[in-house]
C-alpha atoms as one frame of an Amber mdcrd trajectory, in Angstrom:
protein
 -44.594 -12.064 -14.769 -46.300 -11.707 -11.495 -43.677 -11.713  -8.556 -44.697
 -14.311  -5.672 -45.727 -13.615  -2.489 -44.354 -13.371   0.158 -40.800 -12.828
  -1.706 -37.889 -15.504  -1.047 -36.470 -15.135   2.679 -39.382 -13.138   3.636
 -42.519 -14.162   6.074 -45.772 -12.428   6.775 -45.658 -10.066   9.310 -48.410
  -7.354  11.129 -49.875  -4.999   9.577 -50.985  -2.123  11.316 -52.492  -0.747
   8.360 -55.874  -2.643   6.709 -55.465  -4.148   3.329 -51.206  -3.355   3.247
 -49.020  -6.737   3.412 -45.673  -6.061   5.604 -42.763  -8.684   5.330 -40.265
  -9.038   7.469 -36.883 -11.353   6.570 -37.294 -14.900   7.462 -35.507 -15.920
  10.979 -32.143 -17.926  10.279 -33.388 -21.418  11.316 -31.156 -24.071  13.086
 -29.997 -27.141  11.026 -32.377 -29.601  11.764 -30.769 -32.340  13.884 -31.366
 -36.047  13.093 -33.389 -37.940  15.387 -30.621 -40.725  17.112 -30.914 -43.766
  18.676 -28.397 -45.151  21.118 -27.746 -48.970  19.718 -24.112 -49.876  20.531
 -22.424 -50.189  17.343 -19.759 -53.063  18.250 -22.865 -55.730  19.141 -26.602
 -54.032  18.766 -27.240 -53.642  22.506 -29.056 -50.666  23.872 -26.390 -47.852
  25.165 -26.812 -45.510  28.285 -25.061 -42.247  29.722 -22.848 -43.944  32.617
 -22.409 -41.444  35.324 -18.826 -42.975  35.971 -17.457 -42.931  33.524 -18.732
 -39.792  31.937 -20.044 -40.381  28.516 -22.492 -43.613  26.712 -21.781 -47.315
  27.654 -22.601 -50.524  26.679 -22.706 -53.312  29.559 -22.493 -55.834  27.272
 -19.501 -55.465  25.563 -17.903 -52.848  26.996 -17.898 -50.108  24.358 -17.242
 -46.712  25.596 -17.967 -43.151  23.485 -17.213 -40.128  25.186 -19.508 -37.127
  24.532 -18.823 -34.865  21.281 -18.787 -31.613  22.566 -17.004 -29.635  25.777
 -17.656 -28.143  29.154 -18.825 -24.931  28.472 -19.597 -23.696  31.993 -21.118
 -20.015  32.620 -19.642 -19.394  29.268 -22.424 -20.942  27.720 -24.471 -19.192
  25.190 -27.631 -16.542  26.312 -30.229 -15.690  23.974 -32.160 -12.402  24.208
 -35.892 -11.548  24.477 -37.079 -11.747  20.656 -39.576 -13.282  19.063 -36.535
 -14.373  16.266 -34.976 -16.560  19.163 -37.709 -18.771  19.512 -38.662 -19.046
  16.538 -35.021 -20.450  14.906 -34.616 -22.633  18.264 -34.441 -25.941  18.103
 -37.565 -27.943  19.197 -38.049 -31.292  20.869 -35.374 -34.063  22.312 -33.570
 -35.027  19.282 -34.105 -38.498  20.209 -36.651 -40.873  20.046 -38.388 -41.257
  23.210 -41.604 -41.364  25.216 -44.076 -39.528  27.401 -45.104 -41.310  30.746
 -48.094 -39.797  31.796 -48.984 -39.921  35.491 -53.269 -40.118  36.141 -52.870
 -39.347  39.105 -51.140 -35.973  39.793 -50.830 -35.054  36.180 -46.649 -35.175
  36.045 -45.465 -35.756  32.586 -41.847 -37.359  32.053 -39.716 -38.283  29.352
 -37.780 -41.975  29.043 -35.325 -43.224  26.967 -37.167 -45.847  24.080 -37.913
 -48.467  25.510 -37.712 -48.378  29.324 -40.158 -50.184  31.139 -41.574 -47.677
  33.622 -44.442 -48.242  35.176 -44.279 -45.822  38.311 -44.957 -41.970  38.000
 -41.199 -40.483  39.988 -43.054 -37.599  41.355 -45.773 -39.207  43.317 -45.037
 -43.082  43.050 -48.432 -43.946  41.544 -48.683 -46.934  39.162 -51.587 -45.105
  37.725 -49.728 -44.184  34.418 -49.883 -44.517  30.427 -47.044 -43.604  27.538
 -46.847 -42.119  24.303 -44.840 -41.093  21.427 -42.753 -38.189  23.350 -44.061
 -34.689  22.311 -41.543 -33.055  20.165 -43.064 -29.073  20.200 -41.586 -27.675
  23.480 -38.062 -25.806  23.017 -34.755 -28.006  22.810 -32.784 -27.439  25.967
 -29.299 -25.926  24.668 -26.981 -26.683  28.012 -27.407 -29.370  30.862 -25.224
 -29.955  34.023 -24.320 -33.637  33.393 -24.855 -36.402  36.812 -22.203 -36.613
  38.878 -23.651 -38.789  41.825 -24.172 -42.344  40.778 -27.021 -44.012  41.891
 -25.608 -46.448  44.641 -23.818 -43.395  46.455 -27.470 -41.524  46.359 -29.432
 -44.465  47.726 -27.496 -44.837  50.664 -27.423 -41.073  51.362 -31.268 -41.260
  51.340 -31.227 -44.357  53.993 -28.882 -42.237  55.900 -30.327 -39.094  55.460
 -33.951 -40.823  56.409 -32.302 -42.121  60.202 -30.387 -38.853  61.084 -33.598
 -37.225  62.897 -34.262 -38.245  66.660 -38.113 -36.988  65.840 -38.452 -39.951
  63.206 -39.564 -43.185  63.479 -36.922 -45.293  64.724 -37.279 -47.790  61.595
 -37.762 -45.494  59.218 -34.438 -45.305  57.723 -34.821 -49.456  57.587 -38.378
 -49.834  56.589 -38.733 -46.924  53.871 -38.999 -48.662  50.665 -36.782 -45.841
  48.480 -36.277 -48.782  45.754 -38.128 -46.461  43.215 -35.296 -44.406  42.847
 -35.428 -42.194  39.595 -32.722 -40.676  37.245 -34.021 -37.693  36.061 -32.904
 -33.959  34.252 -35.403 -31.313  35.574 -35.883 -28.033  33.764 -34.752 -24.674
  34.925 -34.440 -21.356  33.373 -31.803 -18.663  33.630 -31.937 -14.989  33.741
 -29.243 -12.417  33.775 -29.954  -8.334  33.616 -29.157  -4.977  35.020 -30.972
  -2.871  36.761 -31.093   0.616  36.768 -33.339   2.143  39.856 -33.660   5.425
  41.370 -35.308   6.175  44.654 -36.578   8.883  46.763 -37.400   8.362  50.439
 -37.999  10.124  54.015 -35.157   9.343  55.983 -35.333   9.214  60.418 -32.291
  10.622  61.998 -32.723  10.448  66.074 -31.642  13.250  67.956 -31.750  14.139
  71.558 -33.175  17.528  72.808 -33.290  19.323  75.482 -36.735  21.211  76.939
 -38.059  22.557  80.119 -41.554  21.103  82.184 -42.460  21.825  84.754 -39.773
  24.255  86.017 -37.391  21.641  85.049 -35.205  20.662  81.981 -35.692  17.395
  80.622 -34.774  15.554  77.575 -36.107  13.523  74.893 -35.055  11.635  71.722
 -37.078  12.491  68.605 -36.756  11.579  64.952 -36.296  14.462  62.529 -37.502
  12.887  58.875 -35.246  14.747  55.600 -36.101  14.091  52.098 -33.169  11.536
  50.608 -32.502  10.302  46.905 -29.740   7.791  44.999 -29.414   5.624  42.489
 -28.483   1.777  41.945 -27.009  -0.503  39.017 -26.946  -3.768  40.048 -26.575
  -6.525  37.710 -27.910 -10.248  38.002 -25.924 -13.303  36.773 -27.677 -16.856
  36.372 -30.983 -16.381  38.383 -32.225 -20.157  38.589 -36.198 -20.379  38.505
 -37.850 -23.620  38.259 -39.446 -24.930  34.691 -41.459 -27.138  36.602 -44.913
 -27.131  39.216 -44.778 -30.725  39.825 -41.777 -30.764  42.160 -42.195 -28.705
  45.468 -40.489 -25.220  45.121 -39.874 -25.740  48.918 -37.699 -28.623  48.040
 -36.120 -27.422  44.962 -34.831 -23.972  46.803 -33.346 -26.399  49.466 -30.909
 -28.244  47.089 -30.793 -26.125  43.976 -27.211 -24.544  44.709 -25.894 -26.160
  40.896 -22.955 -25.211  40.113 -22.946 -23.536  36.636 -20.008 -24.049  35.622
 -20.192 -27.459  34.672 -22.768 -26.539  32.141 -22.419 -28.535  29.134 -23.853
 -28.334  25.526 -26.727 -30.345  25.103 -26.701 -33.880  23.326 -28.942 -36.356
  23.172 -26.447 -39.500  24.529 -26.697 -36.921  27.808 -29.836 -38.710  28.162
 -29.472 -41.813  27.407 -30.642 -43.966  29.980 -32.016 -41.134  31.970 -35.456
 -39.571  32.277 -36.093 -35.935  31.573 -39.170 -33.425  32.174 -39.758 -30.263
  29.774 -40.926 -27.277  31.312 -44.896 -26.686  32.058 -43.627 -22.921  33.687
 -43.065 -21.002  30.176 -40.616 -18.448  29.428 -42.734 -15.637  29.866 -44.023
 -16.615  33.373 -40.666 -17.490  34.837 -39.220 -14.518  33.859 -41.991 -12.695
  35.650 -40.973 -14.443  38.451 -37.357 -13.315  37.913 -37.908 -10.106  37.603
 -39.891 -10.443  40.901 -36.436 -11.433  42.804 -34.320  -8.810  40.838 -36.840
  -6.133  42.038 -37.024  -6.939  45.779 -33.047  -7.152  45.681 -33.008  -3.681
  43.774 -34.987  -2.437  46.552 -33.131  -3.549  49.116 -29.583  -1.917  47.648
 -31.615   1.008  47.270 -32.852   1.483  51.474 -28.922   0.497  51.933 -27.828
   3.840  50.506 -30.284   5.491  53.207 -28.263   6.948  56.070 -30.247   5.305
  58.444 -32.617   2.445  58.512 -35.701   4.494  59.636 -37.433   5.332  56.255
 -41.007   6.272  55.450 -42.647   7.275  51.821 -40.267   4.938  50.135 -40.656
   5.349  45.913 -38.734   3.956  43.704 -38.451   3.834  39.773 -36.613   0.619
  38.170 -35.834   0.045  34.327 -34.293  -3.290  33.330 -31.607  -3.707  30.558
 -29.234  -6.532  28.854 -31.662  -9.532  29.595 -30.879 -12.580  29.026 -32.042
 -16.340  29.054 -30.909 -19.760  28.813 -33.503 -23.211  28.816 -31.206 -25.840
  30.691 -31.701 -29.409  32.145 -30.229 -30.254  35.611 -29.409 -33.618  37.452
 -31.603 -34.975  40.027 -32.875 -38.286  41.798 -36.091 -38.289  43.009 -37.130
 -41.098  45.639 -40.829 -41.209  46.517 -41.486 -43.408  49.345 -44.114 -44.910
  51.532 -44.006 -44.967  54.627 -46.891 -47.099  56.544 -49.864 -45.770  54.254
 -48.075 -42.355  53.389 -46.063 -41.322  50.185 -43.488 -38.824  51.084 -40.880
 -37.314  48.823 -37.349 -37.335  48.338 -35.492 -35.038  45.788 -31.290 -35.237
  45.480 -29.080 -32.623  43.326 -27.434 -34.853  41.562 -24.613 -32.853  40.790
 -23.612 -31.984  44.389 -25.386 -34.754  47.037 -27.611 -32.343  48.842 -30.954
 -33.923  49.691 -34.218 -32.296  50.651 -37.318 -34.089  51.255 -40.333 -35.054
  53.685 -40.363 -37.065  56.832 -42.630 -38.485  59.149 -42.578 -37.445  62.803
 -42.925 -39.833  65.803 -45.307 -37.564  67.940 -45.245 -40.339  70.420 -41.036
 -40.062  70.873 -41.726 -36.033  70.171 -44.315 -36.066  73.610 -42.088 -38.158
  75.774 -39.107 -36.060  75.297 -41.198 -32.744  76.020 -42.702 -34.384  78.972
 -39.020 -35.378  80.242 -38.107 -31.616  79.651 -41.208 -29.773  81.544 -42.243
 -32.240  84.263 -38.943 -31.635  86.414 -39.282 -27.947  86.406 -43.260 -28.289
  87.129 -42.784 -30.506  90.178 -39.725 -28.945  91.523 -41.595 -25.506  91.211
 -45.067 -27.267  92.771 -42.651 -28.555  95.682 -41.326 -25.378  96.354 -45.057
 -23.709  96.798 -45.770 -26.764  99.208 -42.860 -26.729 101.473 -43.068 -22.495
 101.203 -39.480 -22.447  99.669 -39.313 -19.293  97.114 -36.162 -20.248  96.165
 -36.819 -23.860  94.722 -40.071 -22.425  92.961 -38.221 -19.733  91.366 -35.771
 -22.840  90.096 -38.547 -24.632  89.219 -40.451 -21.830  87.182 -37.263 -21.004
  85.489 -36.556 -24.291  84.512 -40.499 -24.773  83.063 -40.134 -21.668  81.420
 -36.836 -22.926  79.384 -38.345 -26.083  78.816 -41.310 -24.581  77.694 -39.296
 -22.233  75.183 -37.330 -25.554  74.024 -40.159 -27.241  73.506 -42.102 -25.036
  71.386 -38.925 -24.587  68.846 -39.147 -28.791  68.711 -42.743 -28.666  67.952
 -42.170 -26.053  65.216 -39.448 -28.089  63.686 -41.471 -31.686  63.796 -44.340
 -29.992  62.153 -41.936 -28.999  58.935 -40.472 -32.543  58.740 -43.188 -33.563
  56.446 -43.771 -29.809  54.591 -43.352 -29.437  50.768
């Protein structure tokens, strides 16, 4: 009797030999997870994550269900770099929801069945179409659950939006940041070690004495020597973004989470809320992870120098113990407009910090540099009239400072509105 092919608990594999079949055992797969819905089960309403009181509500009746499984905080499970990781992890939200597509900057989000969204929370356009939620992306294993209810954030914005002099005046009273949106926001972890050794041309300044001109004289020169060390530095919980459609600007301003409130993923997390799954894969946010574990490598590495004058710099860096994690984080994001502007608003949910874009008033901006430099330009013009060195010296100075001031306020207005 002919044996089958491939045998039980075995997959194809590659061959690296033409016309052999290699099998390899058959990755352990994760129980597959039933698809929930979130009806109340005292009276048939619809249920949703209250931020409150920390687990699914119903505001009908009043039925409360905390969630099933613990804080797990940095504790929480890593997964190494094999192809066997992916391919037993879980897949898709384990709920039913849908896919609001935005046509106007391309931003894909996730809602709860049966919200009625009709605004994309990235860019504010109403340009935007649903669908059946695609379930092929990986299952996020932890999340940081909200901790800022919604209220508390909109009223941070509205304060937040007034606490610039360079702003609008009415701008914390006529932005319309009604279109405020619940929503978890992929990240990725990374945690390694890494193992560098460097070799380098290290200044050390000496003084020296030497005779010109019938004279001795001396001089400070740098006498370069050949230096070497090594460096193990490990890396715990590097946070890159999962996402291009938020501005990294803005994310690096307010994405100090604290990790250890991570919790295990479950759907009634998200009940109520909407979510985004990555479009920056694994692969290419590690990449960028490496990137920051490399620069900081190098830096420990010029720190062992004995001085800070190097030259010829070479170093040689191997990476071990890496780790990931796929994890969902807490934000509010607040698009607004702003006469015919849309600016954008992002809050860490977890923590309050806000980040975002602002107009400036270029017309207050001028009128306050004008206040600072005319003084200093009229006392100093006086001065050169009446022949008085003394006031145009006071007035110079005091253009010059003015001048200085002024340029730093300039810089800062122009980065109200960057993303």
């Amino acid at each position: 009797m002919t044996k089958p092919y491939p045998p039980p608990g075995f997959v194809p594999a590659e061959s690296s030999v033409e016309g052999i079949q290699v099998f390899k055992p058959a990755p352990e797969q994760e129980d597959a997870q039933p698809v929930v819905t979130f009806k109340c089960p005292q009276c048939g309403a619809t249920t949703a994550y209250s931020v409150a009181e920390g687990g699914l509500t119903c505001t009908h009746c009043g039925y409360y269900e905390p969630p099933e499984k613990p804080i797990v905080g940095k504790g929480a499970e890593e997964f190494e770099f094999k192809v066997e990781t992916l391919e037993r992890a879980a897949h898709g939200w384990g709920q039913e929801r849908r896919d609001l597509i935005c046509e106007n900057c391309g931003a894909i989000t996730s809602l709860p069945e049966g919200a009625l969204a009709s605004t994309c929370p990235f860019c504010g356009s109403n340009q935007v179409i649903q669908r059946p939620a695609n379930q092929d992306a990986l299952r996020p294993r932890f999340l940081i659950p909200f901790k800022v209810e919604m209220t508390a954030c909109r009223k941070a914005i509205r304060d937040w939006l007034g606490s610039s002099w360079m702003t609008p005046g009415a701008l914390r009273k006529l932005a319309d940041v009604h279109r405020l949106t619940s929503i978890y926001l992929p990240f990725w972890t990374f945690d390694a070690v890494t193992h560098a050794d460097w070799r380098a041309e290290v200044g050390h300044t000496k003084t020296e004495r030497y005779r010109s001109g019938g004279e001795w004289k001396t001089r400070t020169v740098t006498v370069w020597r050949w230096e070497s060390g090594h460096v193990d530095l490990p890396f715990d919980d590097i946070l890159i973004d999962g996402t291009t459609r938020v501005s990294n600007l803005l994310l690096n301003r307010i994405k100090d989470f604290d990790l250890k409130q991570l919790a295990s993923f479950e759907p009634k997390y998200l009940a109520g809320f909407h979510a985004m799954s990555y479009d920056v894969e694994l692969e290419p946010a590690w990449d960028i992870a490496r990137g920051i574990m490399r620069e900081r490598t190098r830096a420990a590495c010029r720190s062992q120098a004995s001085t800070s004058k190097i030259r010829n710099f070479s170093m040689g860096l191997d990476f071990s113990d890496e780790t990931w994690r796929y994890i969902l984080v807490p934000t509010y994001l607040a698009p607004y407009t702003y006469g015919n502007q849309t600016f954008q608003v992002i809050v860490n949910a977890q923590t309050g910090a806000i980040a975002g874009q602002r107009p400036a008033d270029w017309g207050k901006i001028i009128a306050v540099l004008g206040a600072g430099l005319v003084p200093g330009a009229l006392t100093a013009l006086l001065g050169v009239i009446l022949g008085s060195s003394i006031a145009t010296l006071v007035g110079v100075g005091f253009f010059g400072i003015a001048a200085v001031i002024s340029i730093v306020i300039i810089v800062m207005a122009s980065r109200l509105d960057d993303v």
